[in-house]
C-alpha positions in Angstrom: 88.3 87.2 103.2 89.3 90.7 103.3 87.1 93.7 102.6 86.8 95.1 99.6 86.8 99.1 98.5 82.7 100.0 99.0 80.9 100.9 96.1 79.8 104.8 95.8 76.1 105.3 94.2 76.8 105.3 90.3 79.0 102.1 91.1 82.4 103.7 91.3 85.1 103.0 93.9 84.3 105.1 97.4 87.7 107.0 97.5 87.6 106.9 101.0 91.5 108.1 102.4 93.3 108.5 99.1 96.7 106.8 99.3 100.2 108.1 98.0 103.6 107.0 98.1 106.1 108.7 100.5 109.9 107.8 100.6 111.7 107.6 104.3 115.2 106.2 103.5 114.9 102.8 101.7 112.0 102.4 102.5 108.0 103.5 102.1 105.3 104.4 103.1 102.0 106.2 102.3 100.3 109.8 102.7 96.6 111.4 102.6 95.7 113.6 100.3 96.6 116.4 102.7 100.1 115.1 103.3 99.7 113.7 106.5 101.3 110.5 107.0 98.7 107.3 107.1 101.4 104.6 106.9 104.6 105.3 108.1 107.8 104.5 106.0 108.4 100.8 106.2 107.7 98.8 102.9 110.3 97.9 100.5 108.2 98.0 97.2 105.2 100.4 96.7 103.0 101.5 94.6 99.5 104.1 94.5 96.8 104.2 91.9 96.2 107.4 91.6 94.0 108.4 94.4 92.6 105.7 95.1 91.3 104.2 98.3 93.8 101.5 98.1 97.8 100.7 97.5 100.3 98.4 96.9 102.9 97.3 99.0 105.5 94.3 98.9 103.6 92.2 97.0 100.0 92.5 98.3 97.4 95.4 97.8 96.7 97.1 100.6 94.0 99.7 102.5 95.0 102.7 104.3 95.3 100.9 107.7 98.2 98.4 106.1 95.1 95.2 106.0 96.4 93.2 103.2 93.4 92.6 101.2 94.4 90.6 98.3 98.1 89.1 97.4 99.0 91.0 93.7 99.7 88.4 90.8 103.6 90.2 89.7 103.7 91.1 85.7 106.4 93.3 84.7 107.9 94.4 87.7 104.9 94.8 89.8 101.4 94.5 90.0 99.2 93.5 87.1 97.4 95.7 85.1 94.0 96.5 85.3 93.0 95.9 82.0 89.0 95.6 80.5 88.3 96.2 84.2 89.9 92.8 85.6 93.2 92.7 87.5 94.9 89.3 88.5 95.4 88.6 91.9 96.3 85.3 94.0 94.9 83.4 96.5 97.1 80.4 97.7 98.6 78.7 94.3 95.9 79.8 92.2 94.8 82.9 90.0 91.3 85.0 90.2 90.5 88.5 89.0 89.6 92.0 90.7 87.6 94.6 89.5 88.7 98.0 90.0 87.5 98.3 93.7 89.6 95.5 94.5 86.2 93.1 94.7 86.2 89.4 93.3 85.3 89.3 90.1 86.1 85.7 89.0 87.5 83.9 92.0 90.9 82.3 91.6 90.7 78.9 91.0 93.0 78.7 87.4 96.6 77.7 88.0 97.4 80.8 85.2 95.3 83.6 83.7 96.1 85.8 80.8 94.8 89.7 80.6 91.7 90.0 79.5 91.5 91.3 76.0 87.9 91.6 74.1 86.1 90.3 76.9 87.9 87.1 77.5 90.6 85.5 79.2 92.5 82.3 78.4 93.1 80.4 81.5 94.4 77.0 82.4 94.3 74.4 85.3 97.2 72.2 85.5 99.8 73.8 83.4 103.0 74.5 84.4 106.1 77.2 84.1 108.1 76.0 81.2 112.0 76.7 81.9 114.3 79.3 79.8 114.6 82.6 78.8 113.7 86.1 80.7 109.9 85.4 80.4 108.2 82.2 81.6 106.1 80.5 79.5 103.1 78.2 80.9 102.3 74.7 78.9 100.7 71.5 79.5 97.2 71.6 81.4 93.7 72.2 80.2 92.9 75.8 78.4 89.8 77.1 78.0 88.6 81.0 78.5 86.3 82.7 80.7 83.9 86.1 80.3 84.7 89.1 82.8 82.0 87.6 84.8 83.8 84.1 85.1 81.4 81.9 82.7 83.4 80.0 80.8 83.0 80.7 77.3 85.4 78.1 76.2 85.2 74.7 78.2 88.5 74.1 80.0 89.2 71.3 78.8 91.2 71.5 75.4 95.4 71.6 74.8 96.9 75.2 74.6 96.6 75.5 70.5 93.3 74.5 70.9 92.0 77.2 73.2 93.9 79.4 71.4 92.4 78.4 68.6 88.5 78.9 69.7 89.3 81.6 71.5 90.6 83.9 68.5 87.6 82.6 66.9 85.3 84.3 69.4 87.1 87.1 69.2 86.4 87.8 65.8 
């Protein structure tokens, strides 16, 4: 497993080498702070976070030495969000989230995860894509939702309406 970001003192992300995107050609790369060069031009897809000790290149986040430390689950055009604190990532087939230092927060063991939104997450095991149109569209399975810690907070083990259901429920 790789390493995550340390944690500083008031639990905040140790910035460490600040990564940002440089451009050689086609292709990049990524710079310190001070504009020397810590990875030379050679991805075809990147991406920084502003600052932080951590990027994101062809499809997996990455540290300032090039480690690949987690594979990046794609949502519009690149790497998820980090929304409520959570990112998606994957590991093999299946889906987990990050917290902001790029730690595991809730390892990946759903076959999809939505965002997190008001503390929760509808997941599923065992659904599938469904085919047609620009966006895909998971169905079949067993949905349920989890906290930001993992806990399941809705057993998965109900039909997609269902979860949906309970889940907007809770959220009330």
């Amino acid at each position: 497993m790789p390493s995550p970001i340390p944690l500083g003192e008031a639990g905040t992300c140790v910035q460490g080498e600040a990564m940002y995107v440089i451009e050689g050609g086609e292709s990049y790369g990524f710079s310190a702070g001070d504009g020397s060069v810590l990875l030379s031009p050679k991805y075809t897809l990147a991406m920084d976070f502003d600052g932080k000790p951590y990027a994101y290149a062809d499809g997996y986040y990455i540290d300032a030495t090039g480690t690949q430390l987690f594979r990046a689950f794609h949502y519009d055009n690149g790497p998820d969000y980090l929304v409520e604190g959570r990112r998606r990532y994957i590991d093999g087939d299946l889906v987990g989230f990050l917290d902001e230092c790029l730690r595991v927060a809730v390892p990946a063991r759903f076959t999809f995860a939505e965002p997190f939104w008001n503390g929760l997450a509808l997941v599923c095991i065992g659904c599938v894509v469904a085919p047609g149109g620009e966006h895909r569209r998971m169905v079949g399975g067993q949905w349920g939702a989890v906290d930001r810690h993992g806990q399941a907070r809705i057993p998965v083990e109900f039909d997609e309406a269902e979860a949906r259901r309970r889940i907007a429920a809770l959220r009330r």
